[in-house]
VEXKOL-8381 format. One line per 4 residues: their letters; for each residue x, y, z of N, C-alpha, C, O. Coordinates in nm, 3 decimals, padded with zeros to 5 digits. Example, Ala and Ser with C-alpha at 12.3 -4.5 7.8 and 13.67 -1.06 7.14 Angstrom:
<recs>
AS) 01.319/-00.569/00.780/01.230/-00.450/00.780/01.320/-00.330/00.780/01.424/-00.332/00.846  01.285/-00.225/00.708/01.367/-00.106/00.714/01.290/00.003/00.787/01.341/00.114/00.804
</recs>
This chain:
<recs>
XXXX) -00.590/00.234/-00.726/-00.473/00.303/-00.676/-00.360/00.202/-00.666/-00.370/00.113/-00.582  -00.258/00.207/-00.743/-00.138/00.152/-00.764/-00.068/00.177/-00.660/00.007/00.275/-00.666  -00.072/00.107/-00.554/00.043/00.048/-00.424/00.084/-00.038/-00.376/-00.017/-00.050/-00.306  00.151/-00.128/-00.340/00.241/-00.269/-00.313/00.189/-00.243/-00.160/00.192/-00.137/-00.097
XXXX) 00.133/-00.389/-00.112/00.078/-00.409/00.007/00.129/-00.504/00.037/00.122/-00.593/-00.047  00.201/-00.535/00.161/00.307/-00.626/00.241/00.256/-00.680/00.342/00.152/-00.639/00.395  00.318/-00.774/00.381/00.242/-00.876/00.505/00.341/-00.930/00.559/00.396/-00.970/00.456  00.430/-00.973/00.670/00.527/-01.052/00.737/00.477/-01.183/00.718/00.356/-01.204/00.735
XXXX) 00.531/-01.248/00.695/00.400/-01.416/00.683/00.538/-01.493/00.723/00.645/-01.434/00.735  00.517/-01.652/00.746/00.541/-01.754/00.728/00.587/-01.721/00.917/00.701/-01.763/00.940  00.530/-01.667/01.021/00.540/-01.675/01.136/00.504/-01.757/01.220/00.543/-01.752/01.337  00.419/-01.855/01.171/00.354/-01.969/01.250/00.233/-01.942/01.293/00.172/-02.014/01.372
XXXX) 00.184/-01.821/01.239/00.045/-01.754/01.318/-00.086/-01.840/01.225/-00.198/-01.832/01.275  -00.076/-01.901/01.128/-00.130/-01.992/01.076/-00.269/-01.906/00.991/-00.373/-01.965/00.962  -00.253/-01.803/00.969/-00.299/-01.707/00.908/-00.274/-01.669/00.786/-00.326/-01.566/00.743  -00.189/-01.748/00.708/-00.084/-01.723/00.597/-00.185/-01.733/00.477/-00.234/-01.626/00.440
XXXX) -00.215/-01.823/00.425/-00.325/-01.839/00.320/-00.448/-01.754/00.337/-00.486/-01.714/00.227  -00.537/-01.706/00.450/-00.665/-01.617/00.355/-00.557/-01.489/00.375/-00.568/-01.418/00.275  -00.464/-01.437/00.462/-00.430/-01.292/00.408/-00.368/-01.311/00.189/-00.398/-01.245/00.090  -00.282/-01.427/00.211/-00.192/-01.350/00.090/-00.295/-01.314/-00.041/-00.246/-01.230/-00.117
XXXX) -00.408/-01.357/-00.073/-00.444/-01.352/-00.187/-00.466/-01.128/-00.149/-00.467/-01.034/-00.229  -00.476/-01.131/-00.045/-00.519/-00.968/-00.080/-00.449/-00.864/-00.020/-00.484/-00.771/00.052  -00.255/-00.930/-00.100/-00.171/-00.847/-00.091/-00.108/-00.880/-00.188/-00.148/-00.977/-00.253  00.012/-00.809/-00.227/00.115/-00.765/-00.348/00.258/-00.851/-00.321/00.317/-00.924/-00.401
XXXX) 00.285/-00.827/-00.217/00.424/-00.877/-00.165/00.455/-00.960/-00.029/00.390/-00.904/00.059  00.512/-01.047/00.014/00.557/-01.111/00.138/00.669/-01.116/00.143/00.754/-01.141/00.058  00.679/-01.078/00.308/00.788/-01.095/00.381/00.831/-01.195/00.458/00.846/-01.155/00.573  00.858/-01.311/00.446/00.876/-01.459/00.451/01.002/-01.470/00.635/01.124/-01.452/00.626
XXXX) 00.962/-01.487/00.713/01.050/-01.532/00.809/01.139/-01.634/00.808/01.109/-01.752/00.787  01.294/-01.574/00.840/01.373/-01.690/00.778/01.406/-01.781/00.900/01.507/-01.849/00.887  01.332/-01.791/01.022/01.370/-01.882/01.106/01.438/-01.793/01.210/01.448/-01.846/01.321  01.475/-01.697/01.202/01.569/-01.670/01.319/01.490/-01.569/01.387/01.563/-01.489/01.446
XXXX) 01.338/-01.538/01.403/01.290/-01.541/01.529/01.106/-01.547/01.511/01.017/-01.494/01.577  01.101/-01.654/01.372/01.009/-01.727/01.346/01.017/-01.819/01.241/01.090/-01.820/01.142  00.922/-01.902/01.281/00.959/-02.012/01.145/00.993/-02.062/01.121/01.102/-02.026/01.168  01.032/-02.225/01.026/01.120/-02.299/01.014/01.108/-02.342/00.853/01.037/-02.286/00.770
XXXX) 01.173/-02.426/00.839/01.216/-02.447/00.641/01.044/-02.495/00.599/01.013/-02.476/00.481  00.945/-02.550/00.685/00.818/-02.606/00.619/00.756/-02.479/00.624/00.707/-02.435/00.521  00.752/-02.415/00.727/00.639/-02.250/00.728/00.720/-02.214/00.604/00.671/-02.283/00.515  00.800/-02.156/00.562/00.905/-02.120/00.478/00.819/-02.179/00.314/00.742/-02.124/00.235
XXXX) 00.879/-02.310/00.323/00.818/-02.371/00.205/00.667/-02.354/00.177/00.629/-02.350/00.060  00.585/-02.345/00.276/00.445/-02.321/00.266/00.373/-02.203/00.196/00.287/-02.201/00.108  00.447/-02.087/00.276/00.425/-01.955/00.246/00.476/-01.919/00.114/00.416/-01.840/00.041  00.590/-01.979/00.082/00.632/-01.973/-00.095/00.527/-02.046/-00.135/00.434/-01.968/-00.112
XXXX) 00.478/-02.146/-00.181/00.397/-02.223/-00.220/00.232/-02.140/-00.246/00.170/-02.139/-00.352  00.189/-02.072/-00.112/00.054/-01.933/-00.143/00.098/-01.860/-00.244/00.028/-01.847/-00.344  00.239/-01.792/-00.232/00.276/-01.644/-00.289/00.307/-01.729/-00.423/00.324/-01.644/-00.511  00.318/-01.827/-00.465/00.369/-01.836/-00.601/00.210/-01.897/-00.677/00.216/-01.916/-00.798
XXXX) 00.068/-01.926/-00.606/-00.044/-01.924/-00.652/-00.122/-01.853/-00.644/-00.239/-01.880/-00.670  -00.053/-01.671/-00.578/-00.146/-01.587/-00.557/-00.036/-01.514/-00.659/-00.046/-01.392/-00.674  00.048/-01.574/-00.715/00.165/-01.418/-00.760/00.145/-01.307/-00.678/00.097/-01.197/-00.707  00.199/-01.360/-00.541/00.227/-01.245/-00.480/00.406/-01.243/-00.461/00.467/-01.345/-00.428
XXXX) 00.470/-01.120/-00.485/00.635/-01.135/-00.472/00.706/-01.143/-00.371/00.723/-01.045/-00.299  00.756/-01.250/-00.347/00.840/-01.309/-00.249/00.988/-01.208/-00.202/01.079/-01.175/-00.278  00.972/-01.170/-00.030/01.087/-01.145/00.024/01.126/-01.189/00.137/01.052/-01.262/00.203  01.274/-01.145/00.189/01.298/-01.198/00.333/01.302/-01.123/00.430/01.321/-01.003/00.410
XXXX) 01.285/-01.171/00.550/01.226/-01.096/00.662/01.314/-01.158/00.748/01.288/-01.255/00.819  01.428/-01.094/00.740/01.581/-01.139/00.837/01.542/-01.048/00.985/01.482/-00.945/01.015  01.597/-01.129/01.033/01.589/-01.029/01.197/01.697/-01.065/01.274/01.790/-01.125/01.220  01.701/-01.034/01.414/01.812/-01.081/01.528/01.782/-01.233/01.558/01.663/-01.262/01.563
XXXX) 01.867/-01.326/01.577/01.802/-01.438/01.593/01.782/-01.428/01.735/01.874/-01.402/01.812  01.654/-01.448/01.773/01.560/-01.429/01.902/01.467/-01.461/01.918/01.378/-01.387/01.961  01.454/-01.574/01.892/01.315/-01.636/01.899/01.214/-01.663/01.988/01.096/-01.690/01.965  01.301/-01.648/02.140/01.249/-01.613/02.277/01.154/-01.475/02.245/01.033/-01.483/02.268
XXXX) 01.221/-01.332/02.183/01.097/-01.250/02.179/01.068/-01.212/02.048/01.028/-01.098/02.026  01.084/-01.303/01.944/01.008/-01.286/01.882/01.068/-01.160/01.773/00.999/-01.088/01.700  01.223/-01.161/01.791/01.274/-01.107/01.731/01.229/-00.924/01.786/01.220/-00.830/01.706  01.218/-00.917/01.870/01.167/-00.743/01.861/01.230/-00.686/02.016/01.182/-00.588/02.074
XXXX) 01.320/-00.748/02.057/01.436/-00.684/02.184/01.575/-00.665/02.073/01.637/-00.733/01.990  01.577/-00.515/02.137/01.701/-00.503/02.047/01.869/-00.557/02.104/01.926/-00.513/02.204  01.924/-00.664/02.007/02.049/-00.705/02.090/02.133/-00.621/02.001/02.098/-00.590/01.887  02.266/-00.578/02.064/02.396/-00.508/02.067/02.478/-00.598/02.032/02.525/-00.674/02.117
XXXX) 02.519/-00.611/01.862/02.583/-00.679/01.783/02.652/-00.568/01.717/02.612/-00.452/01.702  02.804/-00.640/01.667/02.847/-00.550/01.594/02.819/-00.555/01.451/02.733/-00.630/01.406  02.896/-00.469/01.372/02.810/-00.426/01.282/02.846/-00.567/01.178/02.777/-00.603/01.083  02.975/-00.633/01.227/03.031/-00.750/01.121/02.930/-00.870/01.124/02.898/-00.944/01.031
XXXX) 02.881/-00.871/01.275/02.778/-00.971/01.303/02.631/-00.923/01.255/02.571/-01.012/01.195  02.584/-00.845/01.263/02.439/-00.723/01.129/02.483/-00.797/01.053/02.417/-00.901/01.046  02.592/-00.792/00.969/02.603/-00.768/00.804/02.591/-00.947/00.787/02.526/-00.993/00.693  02.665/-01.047/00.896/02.666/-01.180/00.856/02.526/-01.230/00.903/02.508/-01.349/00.875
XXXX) 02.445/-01.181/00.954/02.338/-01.264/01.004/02.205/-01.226/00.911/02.100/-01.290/00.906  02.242/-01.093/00.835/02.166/-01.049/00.700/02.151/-01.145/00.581/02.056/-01.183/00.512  02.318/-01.174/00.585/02.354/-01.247/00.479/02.290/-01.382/00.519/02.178/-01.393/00.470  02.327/-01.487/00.593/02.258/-01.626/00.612/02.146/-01.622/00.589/02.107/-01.691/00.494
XXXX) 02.066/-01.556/00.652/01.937/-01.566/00.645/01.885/-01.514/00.471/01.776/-01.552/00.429  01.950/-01.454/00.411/01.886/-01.409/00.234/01.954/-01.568/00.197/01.883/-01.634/00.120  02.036/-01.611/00.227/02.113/-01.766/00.191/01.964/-01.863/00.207/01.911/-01.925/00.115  01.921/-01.857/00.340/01.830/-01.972/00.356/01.751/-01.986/00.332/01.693/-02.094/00.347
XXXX) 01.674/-01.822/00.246/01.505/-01.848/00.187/01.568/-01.819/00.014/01.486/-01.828/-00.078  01.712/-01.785/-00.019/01.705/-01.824/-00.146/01.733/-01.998/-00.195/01.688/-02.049/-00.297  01.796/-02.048/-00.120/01.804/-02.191/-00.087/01.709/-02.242/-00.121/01.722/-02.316/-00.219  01.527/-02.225/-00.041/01.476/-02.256/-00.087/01.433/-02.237/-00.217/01.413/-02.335/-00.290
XXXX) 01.415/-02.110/-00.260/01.314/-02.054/-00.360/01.418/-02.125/-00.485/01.369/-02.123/-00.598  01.555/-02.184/-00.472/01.593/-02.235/-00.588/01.519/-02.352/-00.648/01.519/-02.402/-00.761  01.431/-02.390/-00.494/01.401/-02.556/-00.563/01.224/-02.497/-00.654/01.159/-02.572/-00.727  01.189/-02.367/-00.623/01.078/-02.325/-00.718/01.097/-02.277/-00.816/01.007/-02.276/-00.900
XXXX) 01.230/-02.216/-00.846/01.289/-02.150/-00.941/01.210/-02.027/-00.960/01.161/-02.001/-01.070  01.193/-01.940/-00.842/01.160/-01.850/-00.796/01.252/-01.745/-00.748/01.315/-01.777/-00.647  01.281/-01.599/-00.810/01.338/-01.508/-00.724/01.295/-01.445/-00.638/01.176/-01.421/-00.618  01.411/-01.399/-00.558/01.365/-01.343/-00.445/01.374/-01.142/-00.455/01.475/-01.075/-00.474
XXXX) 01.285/-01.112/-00.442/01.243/-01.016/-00.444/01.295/-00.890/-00.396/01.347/-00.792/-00.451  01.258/-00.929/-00.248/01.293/-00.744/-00.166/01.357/-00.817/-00.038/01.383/-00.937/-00.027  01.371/-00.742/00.032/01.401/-00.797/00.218/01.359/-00.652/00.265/01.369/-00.540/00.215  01.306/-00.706/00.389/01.229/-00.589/00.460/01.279/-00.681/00.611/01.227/-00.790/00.636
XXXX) 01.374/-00.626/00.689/01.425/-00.658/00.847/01.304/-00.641/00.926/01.219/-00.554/00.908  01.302/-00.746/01.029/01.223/-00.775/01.108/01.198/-00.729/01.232/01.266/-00.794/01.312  01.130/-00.644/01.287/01.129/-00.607/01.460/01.193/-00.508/01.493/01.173/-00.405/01.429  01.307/-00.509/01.622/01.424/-00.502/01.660/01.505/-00.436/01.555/01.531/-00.316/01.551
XXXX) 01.542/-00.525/01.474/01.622/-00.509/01.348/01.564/-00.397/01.278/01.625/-00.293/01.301  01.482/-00.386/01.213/01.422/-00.237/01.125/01.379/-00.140/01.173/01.348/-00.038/01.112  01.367/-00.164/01.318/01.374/-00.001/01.406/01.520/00.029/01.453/01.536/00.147/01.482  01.626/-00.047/01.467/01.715/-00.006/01.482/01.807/00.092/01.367/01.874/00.194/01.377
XXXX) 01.759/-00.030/01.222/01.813/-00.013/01.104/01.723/00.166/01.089/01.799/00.263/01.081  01.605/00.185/01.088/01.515/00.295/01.118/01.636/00.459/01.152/01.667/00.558/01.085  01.668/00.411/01.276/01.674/00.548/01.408/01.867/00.547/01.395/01.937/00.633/01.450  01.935/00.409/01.296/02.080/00.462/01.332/02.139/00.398/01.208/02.131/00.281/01.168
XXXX) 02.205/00.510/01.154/02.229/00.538/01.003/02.395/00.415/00.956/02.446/00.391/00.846  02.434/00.363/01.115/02.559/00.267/01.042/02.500/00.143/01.046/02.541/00.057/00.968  02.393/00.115/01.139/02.277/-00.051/01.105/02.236/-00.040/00.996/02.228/-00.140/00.926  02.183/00.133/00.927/02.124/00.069/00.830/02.189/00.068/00.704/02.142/00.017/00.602
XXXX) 02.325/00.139/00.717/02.433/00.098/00.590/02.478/-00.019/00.579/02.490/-00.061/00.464  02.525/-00.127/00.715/02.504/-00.254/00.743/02.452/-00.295/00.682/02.507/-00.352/00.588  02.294/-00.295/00.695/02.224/-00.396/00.627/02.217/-00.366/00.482/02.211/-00.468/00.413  02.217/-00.264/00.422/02.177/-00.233/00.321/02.338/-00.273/00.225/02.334/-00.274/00.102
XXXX) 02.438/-00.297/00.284/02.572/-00.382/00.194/02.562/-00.456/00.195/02.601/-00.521/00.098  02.485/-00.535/00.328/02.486/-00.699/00.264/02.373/-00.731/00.217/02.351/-00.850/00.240  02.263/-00.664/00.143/02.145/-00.686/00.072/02.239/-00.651/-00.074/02.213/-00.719/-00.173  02.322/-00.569/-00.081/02.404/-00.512/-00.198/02.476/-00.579/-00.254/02.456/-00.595/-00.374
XXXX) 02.594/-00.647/-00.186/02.653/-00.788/-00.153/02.625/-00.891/-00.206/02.702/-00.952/-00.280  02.474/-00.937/-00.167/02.446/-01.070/-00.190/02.368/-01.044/-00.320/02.354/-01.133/-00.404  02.318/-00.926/-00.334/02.216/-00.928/-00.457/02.219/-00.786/-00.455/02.198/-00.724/-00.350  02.242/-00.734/-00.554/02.238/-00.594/-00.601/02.076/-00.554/-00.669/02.011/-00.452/-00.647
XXXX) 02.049/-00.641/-00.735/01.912/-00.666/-00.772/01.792/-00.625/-00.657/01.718/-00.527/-00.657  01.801/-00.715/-00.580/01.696/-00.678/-00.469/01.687/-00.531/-00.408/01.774/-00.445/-00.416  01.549/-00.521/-00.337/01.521/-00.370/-00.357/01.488/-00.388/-00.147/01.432/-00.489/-00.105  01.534/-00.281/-00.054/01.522/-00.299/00.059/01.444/-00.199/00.072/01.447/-00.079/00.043
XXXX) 01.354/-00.288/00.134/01.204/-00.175/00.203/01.206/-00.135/00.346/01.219/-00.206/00.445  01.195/-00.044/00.339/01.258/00.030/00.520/01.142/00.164/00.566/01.103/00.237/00.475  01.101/00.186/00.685/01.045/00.297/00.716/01.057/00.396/00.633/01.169/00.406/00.582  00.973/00.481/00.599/00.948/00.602/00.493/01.004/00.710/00.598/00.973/00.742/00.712
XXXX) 01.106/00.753/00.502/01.202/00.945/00.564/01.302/00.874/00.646/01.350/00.971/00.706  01.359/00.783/00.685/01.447/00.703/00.791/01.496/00.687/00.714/01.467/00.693/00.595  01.678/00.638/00.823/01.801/00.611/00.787/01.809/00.482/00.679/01.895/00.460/00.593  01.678/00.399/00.716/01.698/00.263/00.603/01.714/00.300/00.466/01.803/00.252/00.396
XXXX) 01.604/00.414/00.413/01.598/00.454/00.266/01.747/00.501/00.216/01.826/00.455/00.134  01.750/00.651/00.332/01.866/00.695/00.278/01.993/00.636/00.231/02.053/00.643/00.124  02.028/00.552/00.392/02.171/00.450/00.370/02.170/00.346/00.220/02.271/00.295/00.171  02.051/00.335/00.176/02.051/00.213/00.119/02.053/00.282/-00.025/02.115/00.225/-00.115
XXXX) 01.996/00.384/-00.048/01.984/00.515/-00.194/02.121/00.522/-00.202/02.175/00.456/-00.291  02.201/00.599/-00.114/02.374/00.604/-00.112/02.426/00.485/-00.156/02.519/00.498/-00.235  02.395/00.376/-00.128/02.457/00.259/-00.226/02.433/00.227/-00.324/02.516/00.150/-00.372  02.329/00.258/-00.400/02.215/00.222/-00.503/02.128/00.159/-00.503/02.081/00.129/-00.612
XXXX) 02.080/00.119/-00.409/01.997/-00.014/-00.389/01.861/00.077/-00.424/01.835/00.185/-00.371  01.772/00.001/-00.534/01.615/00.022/-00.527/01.573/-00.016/-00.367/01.613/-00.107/-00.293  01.461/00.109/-00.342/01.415/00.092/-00.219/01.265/00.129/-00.262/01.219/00.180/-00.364  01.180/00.061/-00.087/01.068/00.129/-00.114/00.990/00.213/00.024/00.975/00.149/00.129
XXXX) 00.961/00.301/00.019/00.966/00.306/00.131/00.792/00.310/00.202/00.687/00.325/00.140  00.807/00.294/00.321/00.715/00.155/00.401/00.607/00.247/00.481/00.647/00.363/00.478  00.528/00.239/00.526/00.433/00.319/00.601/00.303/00.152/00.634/00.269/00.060/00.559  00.270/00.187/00.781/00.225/00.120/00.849/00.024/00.090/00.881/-00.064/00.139/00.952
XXXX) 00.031/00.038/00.830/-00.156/00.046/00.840/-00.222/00.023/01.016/-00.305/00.077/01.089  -00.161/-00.049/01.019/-00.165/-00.070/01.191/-00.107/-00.052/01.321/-00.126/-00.109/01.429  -00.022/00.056/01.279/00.077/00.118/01.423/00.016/00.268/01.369/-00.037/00.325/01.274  00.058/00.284/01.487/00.023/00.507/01.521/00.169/00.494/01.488/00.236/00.394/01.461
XXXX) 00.205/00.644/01.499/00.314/00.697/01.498/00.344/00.871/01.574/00.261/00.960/01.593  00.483/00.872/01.601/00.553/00.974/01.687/00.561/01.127/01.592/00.575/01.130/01.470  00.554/01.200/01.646/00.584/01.334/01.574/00.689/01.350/01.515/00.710/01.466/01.479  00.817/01.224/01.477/00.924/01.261/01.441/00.908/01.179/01.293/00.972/01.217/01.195
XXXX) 00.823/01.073/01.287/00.746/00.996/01.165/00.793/00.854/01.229/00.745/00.754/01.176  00.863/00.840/01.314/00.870/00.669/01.396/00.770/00.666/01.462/00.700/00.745/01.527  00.775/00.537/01.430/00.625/00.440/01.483/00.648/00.480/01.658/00.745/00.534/01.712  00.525/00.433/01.717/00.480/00.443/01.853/00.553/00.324/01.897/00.531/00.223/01.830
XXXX) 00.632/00.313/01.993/00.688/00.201/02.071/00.572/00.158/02.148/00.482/00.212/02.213  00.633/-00.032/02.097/00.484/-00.124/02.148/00.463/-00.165/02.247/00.386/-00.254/02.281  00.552/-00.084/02.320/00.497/-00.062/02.499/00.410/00.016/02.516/00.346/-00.011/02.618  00.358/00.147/02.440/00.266/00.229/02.460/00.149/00.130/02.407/00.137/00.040/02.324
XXXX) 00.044/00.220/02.533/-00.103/00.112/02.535/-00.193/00.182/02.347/-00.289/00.133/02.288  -00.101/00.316/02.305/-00.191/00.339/02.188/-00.105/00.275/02.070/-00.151/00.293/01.958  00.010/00.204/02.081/00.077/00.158/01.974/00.062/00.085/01.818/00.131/00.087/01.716  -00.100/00.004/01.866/-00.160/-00.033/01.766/-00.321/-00.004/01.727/-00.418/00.014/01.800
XXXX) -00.313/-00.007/01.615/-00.462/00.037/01.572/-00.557/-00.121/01.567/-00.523/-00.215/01.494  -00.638/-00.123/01.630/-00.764/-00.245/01.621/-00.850/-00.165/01.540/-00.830/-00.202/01.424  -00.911/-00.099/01.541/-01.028/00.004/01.466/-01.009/-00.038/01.281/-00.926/00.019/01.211  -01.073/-00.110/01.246/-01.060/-00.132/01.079/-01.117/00.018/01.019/-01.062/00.051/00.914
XXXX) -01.201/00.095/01.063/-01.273/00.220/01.001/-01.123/00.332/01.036/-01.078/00.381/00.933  -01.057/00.370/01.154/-00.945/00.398/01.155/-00.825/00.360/01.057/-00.767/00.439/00.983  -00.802/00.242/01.069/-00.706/00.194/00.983/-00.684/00.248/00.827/-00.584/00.272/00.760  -00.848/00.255/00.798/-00.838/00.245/00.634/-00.836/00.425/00.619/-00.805/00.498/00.525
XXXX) -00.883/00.455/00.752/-00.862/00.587/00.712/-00.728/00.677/00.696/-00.691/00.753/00.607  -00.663/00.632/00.834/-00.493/00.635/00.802/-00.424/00.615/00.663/-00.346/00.692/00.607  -00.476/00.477/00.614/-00.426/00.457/00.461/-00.448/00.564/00.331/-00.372/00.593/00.239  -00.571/00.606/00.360/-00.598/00.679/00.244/-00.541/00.787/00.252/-00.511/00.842/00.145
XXXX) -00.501/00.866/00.404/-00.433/00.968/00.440/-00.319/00.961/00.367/-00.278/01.061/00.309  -00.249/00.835/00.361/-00.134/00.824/00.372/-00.092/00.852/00.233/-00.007/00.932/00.195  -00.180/00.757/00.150/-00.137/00.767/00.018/-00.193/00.829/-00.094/-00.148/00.815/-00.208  -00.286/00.896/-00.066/-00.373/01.025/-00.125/-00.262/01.169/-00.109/-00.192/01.230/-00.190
XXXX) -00.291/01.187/00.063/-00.274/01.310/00.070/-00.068/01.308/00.154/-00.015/01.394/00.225  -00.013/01.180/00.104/00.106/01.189/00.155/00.145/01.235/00.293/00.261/01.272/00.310  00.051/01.235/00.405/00.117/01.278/00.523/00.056/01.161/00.618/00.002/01.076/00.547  00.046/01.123/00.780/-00.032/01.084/00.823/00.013/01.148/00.968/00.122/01.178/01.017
XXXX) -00.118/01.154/01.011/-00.110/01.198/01.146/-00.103/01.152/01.291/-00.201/01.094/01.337  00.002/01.171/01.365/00.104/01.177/01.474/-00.030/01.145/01.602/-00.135/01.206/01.584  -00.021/01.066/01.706/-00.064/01.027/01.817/-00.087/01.206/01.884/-00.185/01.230/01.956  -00.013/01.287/01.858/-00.027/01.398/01.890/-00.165/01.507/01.842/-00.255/01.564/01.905
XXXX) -00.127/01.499/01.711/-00.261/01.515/01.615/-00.171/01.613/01.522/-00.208/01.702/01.445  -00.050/01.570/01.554/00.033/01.639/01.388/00.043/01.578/01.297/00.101/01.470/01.288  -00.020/01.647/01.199/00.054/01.613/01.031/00.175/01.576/00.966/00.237/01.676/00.930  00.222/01.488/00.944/00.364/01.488/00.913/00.361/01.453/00.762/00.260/01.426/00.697
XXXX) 00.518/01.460/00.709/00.479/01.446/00.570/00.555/01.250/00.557/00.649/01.198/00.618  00.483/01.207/00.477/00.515/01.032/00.437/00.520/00.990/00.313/00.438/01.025/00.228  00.611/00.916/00.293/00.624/00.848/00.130/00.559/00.743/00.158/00.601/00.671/00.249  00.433/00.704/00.083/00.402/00.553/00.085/00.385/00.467/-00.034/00.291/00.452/-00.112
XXXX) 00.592/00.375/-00.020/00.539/00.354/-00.136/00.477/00.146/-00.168/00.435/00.069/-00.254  00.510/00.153/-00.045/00.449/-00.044/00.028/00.357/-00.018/00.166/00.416/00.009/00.270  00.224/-00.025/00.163/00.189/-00.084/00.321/00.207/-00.209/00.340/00.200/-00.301/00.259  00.234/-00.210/00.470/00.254/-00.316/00.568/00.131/-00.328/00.676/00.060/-00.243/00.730
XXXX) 00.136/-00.444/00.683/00.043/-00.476/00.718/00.106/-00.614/00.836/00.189/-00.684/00.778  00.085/-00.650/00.951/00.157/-00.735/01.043/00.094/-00.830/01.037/-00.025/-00.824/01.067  00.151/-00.949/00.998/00.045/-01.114/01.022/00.033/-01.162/01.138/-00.020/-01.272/01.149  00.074/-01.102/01.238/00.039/-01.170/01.390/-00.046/-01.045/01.448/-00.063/-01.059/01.570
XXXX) -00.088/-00.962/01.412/-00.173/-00.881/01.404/-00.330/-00.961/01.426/-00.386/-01.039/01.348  -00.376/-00.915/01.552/-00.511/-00.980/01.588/-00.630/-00.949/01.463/-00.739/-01.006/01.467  -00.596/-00.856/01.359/-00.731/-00.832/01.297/-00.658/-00.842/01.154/-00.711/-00.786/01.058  -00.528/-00.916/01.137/-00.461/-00.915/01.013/-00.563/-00.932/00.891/-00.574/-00.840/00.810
XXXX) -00.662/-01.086/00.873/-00.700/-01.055/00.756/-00.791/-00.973/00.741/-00.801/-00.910/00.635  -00.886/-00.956/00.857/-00.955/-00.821/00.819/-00.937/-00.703/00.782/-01.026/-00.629/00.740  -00.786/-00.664/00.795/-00.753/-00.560/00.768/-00.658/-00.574/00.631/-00.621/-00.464/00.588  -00.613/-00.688/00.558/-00.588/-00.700/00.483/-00.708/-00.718/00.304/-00.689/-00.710/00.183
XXXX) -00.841/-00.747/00.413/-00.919/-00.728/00.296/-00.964/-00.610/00.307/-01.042/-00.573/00.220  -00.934/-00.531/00.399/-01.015/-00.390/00.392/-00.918/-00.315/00.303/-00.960/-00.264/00.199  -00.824/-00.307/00.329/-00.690/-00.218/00.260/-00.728/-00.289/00.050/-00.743/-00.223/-00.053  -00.729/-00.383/00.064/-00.747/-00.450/-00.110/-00.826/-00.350/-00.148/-00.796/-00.260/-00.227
XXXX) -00.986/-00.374/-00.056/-01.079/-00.334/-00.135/-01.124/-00.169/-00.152/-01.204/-00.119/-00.231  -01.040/-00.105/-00.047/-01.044/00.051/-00.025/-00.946/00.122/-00.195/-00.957/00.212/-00.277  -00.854/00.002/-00.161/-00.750/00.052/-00.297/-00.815/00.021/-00.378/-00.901/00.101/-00.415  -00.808/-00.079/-00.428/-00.915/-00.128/-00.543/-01.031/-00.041/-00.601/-01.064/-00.041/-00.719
XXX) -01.091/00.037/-00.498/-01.222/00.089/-00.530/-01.152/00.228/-00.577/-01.210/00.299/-00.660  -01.027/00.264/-00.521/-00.973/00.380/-00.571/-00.932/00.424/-00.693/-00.933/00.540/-00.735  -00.894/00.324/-00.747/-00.846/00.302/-00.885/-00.874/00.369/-00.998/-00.822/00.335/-01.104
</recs>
């Protein structure tokens, strides 16, 4: 089964090498609320001996939480702090002579970009801006896809292997005690839901309908590579 499987990496969670070989794509932290230019350089260095395709994973710079409190910036400050950060992991990837791929916003940032349609036109001009080429991966049925389709930007859109989700198709806020899935037999079952039968089902026990066209998968995630080899080999066997 032909699907692009994503991972946040280069977070410092030191987990980076056994997930990437059994995913498709990374989302590389550009420092501003993980990471620094060696995690950075490292995590390029896996993805360019696993050919897995390199992106950036811009967020609020917040490194106190980790990038996932939402701060109240305007939209000029969104669009410039998008931009630096695609500056500082193409910076690097010049010295591999490596392109950069996709950007998928971090935390904070891609639930905001998610739930309010001028963050995510924001971000999606200065992904446009800096590179017309690159393709922005955003929550599946949310304002990220749409805003970013209206500009032209290739998108993909994102569905979650390890968060529940709300009856409206947004994820469960990770203050709720059911917000994340530990259960690997759960997990993989969600997946197949997802991308078999296009819907997945709501903390409620509703059906909703989902595009999946990247899982994600979280690298600071307590059961990341386990659940990154379960998702390979479930797809894999689907094929």
């Amino acid at each position: 089964m032909r699907i692009d499987i994503n991972c946040d990496l280069g977070e410092g969670m030191g987990n980076d090498q056994a997930i990437i070989p059994f995913i498709t794509s990374a989302n590389i932290a550009c420092g501003y609320h993980a990471g620094d230019t060696d995690t950075m350089w490292q995590t390029i260095e896996y993805c360019i001996a696993n050919r897995v395709a390199i992106g950036a994973h811009p967020s609020f710079l917040d490194r106190t939480n980790f990038g996932r409190t939402e701060l109240q910036l305007a939209p000029e400050e969104i669009y410039e702090l998008v931009i630096q950060q695609l500056i500082i992991i193409d910076e690097l990837l010049s010295s591999f002579e490596m392109p950069l791929r996709h950007v998928k916003p971090h935390g904070a940032l891609y639930n905001l970009s998610a739930k309010n349609a001028d963050t995510a036109h924001t971000i999606a001009k200065a992904v446009k801006n800096y590179n017309s080429d690159l393709l922005l991966v955003g929550l599946s049925g949310s304002h990220s896809i749409s805003e970013a389709k209206k500009l032209g930007l290739q998108t993909a859109s994102e569905v979650f292997a390890d968060r529940t989700y709300q009856d409206d198709g947004s994820l469960t806020p990770r203050s709720a005690t059911n917000a994340l899935i530990s259960d690997t037999d759960k997990m993989t079952a969600q997946v197949l839901q997802m991308v078999k039968e296009g819907t997945v089902t709501s903390v409620s026990g509703k059906k909703i309908p989902i595009t999946a066209e990247t899982i994600c998968i979280h690298g600071d995630g307590k059961y990341a590579v386990e659940f990154a080899k379960a998702i390979h080999h479930i797809l894999t066997q689907s094929e």
